[in-house]
C-alpha positions as CSV (number, residue, x, y, z in Angstrom):
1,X,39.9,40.7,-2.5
2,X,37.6,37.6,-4.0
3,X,38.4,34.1,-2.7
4,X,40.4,32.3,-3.9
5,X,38.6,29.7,-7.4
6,X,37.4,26.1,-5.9
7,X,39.1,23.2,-7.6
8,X,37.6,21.2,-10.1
9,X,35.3,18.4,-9.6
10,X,36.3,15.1,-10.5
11,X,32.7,13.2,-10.9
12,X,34.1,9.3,-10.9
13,X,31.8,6.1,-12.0
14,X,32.5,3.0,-11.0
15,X,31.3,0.1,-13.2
16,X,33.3,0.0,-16.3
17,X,35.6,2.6,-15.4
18,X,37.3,1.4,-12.1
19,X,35.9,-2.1,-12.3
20,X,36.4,-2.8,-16.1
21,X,34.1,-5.2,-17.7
22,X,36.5,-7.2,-20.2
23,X,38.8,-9.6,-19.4
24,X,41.4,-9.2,-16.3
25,X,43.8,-5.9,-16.5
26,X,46.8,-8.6,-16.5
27,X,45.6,-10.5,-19.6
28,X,45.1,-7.5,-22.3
29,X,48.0,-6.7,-24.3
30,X,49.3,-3.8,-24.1
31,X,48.6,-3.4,-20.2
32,X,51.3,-3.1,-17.3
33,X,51.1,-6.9,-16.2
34,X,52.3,-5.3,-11.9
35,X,48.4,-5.7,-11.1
36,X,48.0,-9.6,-11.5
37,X,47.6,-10.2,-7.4
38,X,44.3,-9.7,-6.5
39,X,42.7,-8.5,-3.3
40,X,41.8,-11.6,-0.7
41,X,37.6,-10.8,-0.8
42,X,34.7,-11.8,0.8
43,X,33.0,-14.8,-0.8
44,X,29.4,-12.2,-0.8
45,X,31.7,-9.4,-2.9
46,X,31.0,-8.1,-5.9
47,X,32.1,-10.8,-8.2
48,X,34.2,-8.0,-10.6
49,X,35.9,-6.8,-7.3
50,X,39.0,-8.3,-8.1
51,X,39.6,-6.3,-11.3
52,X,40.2,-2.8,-9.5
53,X,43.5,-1.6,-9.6
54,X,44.6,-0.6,-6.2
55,X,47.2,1.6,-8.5
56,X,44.6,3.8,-9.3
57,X,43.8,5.3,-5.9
58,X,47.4,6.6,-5.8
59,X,46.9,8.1,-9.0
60,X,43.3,9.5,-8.4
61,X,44.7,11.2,-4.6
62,X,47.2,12.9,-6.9
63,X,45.1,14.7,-9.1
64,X,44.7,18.1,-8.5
65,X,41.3,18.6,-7.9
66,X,38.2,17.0,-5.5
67,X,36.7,13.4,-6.0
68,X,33.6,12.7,-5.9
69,X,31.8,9.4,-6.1
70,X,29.3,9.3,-9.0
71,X,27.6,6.0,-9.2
72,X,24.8,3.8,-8.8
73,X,26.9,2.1,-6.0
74,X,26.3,5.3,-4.3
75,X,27.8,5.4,0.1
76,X,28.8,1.7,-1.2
77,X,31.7,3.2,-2.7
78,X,33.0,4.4,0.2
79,X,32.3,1.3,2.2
80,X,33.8,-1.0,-0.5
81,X,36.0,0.9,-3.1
82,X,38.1,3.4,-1.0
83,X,39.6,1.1,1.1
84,X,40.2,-0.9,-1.8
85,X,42.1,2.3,-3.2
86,X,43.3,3.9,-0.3
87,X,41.7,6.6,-1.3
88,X,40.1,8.8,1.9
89,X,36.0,8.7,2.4
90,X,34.2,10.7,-0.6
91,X,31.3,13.1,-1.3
92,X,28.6,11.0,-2.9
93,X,26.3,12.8,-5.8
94,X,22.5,11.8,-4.6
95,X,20.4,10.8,-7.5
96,X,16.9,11.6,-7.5
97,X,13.7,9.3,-8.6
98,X,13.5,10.2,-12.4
99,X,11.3,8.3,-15.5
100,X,12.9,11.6,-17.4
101,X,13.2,9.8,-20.9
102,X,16.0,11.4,-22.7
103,X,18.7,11.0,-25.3
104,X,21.0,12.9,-22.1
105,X,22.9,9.9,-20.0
106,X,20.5,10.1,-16.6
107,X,23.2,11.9,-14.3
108,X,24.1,14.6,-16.4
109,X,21.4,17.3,-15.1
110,X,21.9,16.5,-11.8
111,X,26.4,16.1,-12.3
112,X,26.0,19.9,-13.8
113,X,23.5,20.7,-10.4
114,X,25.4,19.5,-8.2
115,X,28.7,20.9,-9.9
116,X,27.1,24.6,-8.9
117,X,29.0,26.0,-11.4
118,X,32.6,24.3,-10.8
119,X,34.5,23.4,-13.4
120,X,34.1,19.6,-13.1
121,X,35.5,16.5,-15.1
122,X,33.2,13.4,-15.7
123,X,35.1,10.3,-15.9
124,X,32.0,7.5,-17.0
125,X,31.7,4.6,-19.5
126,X,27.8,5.9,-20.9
127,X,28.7,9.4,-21.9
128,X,27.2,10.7,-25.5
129,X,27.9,12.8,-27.9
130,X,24.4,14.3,-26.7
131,X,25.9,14.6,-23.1
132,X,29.2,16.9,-24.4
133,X,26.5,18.9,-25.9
134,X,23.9,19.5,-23.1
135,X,26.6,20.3,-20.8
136,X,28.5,22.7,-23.1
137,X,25.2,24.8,-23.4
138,X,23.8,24.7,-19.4
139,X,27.6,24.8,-17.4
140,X,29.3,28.0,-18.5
141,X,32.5,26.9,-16.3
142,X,35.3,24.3,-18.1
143,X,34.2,20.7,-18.1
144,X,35.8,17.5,-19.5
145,X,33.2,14.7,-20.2
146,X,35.7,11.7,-20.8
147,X,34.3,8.5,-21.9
148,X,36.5,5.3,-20.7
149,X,35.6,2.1,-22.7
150,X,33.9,-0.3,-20.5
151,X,35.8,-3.1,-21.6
152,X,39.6,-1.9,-20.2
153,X,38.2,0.5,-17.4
154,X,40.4,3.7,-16.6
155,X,43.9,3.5,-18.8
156,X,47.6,5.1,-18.6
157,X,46.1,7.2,-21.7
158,X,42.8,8.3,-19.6
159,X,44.5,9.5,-16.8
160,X,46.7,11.4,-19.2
161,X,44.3,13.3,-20.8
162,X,42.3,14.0,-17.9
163,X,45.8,15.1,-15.3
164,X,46.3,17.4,-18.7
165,X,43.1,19.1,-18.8
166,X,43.1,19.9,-14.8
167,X,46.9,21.1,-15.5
168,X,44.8,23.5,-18.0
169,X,42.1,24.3,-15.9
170,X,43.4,25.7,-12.9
């Protein structure tokens, strides 16, 4: 009897997907205006802190697969972010020292690496056309590279598509 099939990675970015970069979640039309309170900070935080959705952790703990933190923020996300989002403490991809100049975003050889063959989605605000591509031909498990635009940060219609392709995946 073979063991039971892992879940699927879920490979998160922070800047521009979690913390958008545009103007505050409340003011853009077309936007659930629950999240205009924002979190009491520090006066050192990060100074786009206050745009994170708290709404979101609920939603990311729900998914059925297996976070994991993939950012430049790197343990900081656990030490700032999760408690931010309720969300419990996460695996943290390591990057390595690399002058690698490339059309590929810089994480996508070592998100498919450290993937070891899962199927895995990539939820980032820099993914390419050249990305989709590179990954299609070196990870021969399912994968979902979804770009979130940097200005709104993760959406109702993000976390639909991706909660529909790990409905498909499994």
């Amino acid at each position: 009897m073979s063991a039971p099939a892992s879940r699927p990675l879920l490979f998160l970015d922070v800047d521009g997907t979690l913390i958008p970069f545009g103007t505050p979640r409340a003011a853009q039309p077309g936007m659930p205006h629950g999240h205009t309170q924002g979190t009491v900070l520090s006066a050192d935080a990060h100074p786009l802190l206050h745009k994170v959705d708290p709404e979101h952790g609920r939603r990311l703990k729900a998914l059925p697969c297996d976070l994991v933190w993939a950012t430049t923020w790197m343990s900081d996300a656990n030490d700032v972010l999760t408690p931010l989002l309720g969300l419990p403490t996460l695996p943290v991809v390591e990057w390595p020292d690399s002058d690698d100049a490339s059309v590929l975003h810089w994480k996508t050889r070592g998100l498919v690496e450290w993937a070891q063959g899962r199927p895995f989605v990539w939820v980032d605000d820099e993914i390419s056309h050249a990305d989709q591509q590179w990954v299609s031909t070196h990870h021969h498990s399912p994968t979902l590279l979804h770009r979130v635009d940097p200005r709104r940060g993760l959406t109702e219609h993000d976390f639909t598509v991706v909660e529909n392709w790990l409905r498909r995946a499994r």
